[in-house]
N, C-alpha and C positions, 0 to 999 in steps of 0.2 A: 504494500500500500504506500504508495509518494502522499507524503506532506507537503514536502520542499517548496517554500515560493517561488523562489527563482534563483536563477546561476547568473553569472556574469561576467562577461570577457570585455577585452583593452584590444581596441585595435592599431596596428602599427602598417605603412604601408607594404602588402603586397605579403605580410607575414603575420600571424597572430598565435597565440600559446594562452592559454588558461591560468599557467604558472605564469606569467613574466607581465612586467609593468611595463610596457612602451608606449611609444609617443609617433606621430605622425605627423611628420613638418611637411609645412603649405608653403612652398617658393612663392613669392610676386609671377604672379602671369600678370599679361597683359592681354584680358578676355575682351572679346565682341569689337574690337579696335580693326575695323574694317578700311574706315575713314579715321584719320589721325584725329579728327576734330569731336568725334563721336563716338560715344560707348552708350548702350543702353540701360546698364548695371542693373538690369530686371529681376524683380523680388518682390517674395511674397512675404512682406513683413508681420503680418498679422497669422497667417496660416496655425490653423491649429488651433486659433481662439473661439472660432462660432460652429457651430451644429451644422448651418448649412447656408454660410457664404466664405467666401475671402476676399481681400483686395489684392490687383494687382499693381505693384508700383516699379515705375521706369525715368528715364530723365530725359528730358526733353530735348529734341535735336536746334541745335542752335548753330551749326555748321553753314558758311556764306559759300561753298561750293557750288553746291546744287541745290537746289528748290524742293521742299517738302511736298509732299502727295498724300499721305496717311499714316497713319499707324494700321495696325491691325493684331488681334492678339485669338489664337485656334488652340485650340485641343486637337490636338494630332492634324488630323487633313481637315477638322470639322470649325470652321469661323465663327467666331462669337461675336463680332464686332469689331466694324471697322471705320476708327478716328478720323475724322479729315482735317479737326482740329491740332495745328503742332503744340499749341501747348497743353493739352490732354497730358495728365502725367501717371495717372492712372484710370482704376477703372474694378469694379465692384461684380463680383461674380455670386451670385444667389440663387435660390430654387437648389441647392445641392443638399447630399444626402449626407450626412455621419459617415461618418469613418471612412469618407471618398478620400483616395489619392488619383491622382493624373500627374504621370508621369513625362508628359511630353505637351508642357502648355510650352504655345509660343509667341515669341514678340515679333511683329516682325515690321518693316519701317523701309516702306517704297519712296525714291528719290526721283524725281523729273527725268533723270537720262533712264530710267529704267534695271536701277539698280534698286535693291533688295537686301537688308541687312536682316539677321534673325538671331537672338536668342532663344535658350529652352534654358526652363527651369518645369521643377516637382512642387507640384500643389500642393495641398490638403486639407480638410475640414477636421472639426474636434471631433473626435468620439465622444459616444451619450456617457456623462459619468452615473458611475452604476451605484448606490445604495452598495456596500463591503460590510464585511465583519472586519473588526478591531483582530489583532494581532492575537488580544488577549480576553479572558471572560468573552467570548463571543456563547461557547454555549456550558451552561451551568446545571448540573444534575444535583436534584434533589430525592431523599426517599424519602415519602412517607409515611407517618403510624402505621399504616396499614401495608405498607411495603413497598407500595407502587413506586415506580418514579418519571420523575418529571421533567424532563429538558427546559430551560431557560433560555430564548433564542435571544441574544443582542446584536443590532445592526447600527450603523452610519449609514442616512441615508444621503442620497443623490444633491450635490449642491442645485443639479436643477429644480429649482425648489416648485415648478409644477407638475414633476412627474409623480408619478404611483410606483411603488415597488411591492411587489408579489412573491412570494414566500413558498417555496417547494419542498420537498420530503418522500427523502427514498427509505423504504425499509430491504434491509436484510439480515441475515443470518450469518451470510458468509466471511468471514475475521480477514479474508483476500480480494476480498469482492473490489473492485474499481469500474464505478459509472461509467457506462457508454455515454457519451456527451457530446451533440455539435455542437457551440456554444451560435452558431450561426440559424439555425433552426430551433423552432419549439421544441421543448421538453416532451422524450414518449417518455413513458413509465412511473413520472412519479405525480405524485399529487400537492395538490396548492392549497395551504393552508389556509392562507390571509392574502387579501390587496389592501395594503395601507396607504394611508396618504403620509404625511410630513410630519404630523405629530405623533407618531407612532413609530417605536424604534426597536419592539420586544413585545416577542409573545411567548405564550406557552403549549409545551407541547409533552400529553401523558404516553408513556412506554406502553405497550400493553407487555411484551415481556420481560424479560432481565437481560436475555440470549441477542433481541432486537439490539444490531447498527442502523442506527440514522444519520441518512444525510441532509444535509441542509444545502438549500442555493438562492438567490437573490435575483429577480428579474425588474428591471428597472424598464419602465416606459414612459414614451413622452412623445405625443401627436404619432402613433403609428409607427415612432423607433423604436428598439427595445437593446438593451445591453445585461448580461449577466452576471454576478460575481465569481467569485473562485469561491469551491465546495470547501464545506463544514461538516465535520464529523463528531460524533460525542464519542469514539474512543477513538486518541491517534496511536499510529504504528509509527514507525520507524521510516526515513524518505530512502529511499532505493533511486534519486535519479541521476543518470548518465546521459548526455551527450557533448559531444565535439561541433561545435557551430565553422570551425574554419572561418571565424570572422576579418575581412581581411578589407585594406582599401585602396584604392588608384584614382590618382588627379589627371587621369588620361583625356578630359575633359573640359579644359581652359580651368577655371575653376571651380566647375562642379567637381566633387567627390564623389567617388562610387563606394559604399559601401553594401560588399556582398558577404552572406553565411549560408551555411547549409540548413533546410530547412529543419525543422524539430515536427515529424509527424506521426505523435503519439497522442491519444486521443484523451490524455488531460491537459492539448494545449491548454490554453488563455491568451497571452501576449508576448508581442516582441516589442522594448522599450530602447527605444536610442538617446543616449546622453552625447554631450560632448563636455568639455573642459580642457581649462588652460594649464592645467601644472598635474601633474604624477599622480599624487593620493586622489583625484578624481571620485571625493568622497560626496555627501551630500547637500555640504554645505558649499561644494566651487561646482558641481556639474550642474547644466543647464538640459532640463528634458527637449530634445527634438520632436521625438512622434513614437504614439503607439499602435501598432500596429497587431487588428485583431486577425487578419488573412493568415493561417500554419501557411500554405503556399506560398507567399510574398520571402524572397528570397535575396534581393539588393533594394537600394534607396538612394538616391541621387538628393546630395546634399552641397546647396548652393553657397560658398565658402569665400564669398569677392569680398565682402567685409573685414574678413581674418587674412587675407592674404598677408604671407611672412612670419605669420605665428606658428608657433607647435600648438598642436589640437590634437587631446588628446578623442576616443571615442568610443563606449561604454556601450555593449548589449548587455538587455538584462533579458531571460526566458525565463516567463512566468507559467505555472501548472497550473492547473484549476485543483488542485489540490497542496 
């Protein structure tokens, strides 16, 4: 039975070790520098802040060469809009879904001779935050007089403070038993206890045997999203987990970074968490979270690094279990 919340690797370029503390230095490039006069420095500064928009921001072409035509900014071959105004500096993308990434938005910036400048950067919206259990006293057993006993469930709910969170419960017997889980799809097999709203953070739940494991899990919803927690058990075992991510990275892309690992597809994912930071211990007070990502499939992430150019950066996966 895994407990373990999560493992976590340091990435260094083009090599990564589980044992070893490195660092990955970002040279000065000189990205999107087509025209000597103009770079786009295209960024999604806010990314990762709203449920289901981002902004996109660029700098404005101010170059006396050639005469402005448009901006225009696509998801892959697909156009979203296209500026005629040059001093458009950005631009608000909305109607998106949680937990979207798009990994090939583009900028691109047409010149009177019929020339065509383009960056790419990697999107992303927030994920729904899920209602958790605490670390600790998440669930509390009681006997009583009569012998019975009684689960105490305690949760954290969702800072989205109009969502509902829903309350699940597996029974078993077996002391090896580990839930089949998508966390991507509805629950088969267990049953719902409670739908709470915000004022509610604990309930109770009676055994009917002594021999009964129960699990717990945590469904967060809000306008038709939904997000889950990582499972609760009222007797833990010991964590058994194992893997090698090969997390590794390459600036083979002006200053994008590519970071790639091997996937984890064991069916107590939950998340892949990417930090970065500036110096070694890369503890929790110097990293800065990038994105989490709930896809076991998603396997690299293009990280836009024109800001840091010249720093050592260090970069931190963390693989969380649903247990």
């Amino acid at each position: 039975m895994r407990i373990a919340k999560s493992i976590t690797f340091l990435v260094f370029l083009f090599s990564c070790s589980p044992d070893e503390d490195v660092s990955f230095s970002l040279d000065p490039i000189l990205d999107n520098i087509i025209y000597p006069q103009y770079k786009s420095n295209f960024n999604c500064k806010n990314c990762g802040e709203n449920l289901n928009s981002f902004v996109l921001n660029w700098d404005i072409y101010t170059s006396l060469e050639n005469s402005f035509i448009s901006y225009e900014v696509l998801f892959g071959e697909e156009s979203k809009s296209i500026l005629p105004d040059e001093l458009n500096e950005s631009l608000t993308i909305d109607n998106l879904s949680s937990s979207q990434i798009l990994d090939n938005v583009i900028h691109k910036l047409t010149l009177d001779d019929g020339t065509i400048l383009k960056d790419t950067i990697t999107a992303f919206t927030k994920n729904l935050p899920s209602s958790y259990f605490p670390e600790e006293n998440a669930i509390k057993t009681t006997i009583t007089d009569n012998g019975q006993s009684i689960n105490t469930i305690n949760w954290i709910n969702s800072t989205e403070l109009q969502s509902e969170t829903s309350i699940y419960r597996f029974i078993t017997q077996d002391a090896g038993f580990i839930p089949e889980l998508d966390i991507s799809e509805d629950l088969i097999g267990w049953n719902q206890l409670s739908i709470t709203g915000q004022d509610v953070t604990s309930i109770t739940d009676e055994k009917e045997s002594s021999n009964d494991i129960h699990f717990y899990i945590l469904k967060t919803t809000l306008e038709g999203q939904k997000r889950y927690s990582t499972i609760k058990r009222d007797i833990n075992l010991t964590s058994t987990f194992q893997h090698t991510p090969n997390f590794s990275a390459s600036n083979n892309r002006n200053s994008k970074i590519m970071l790639s690992w091997n996937i984890y597809d064991q069916n107590d994912f939950y998340s892949y968490d990417i930090w970065k930071c500036f110096d070694e211990s890369c503890d929790e007070d110097s990293a800065t979270h990038i994105i989490t990502i709930i896809d076991m499939n998603i396997s690299n992430f293009s990280y836009n690094a024109f800001l840091n150019r010249g720093k050592t950066i260090f970069f931190k996966l963390n693989i969380k279990t649903l247990l």
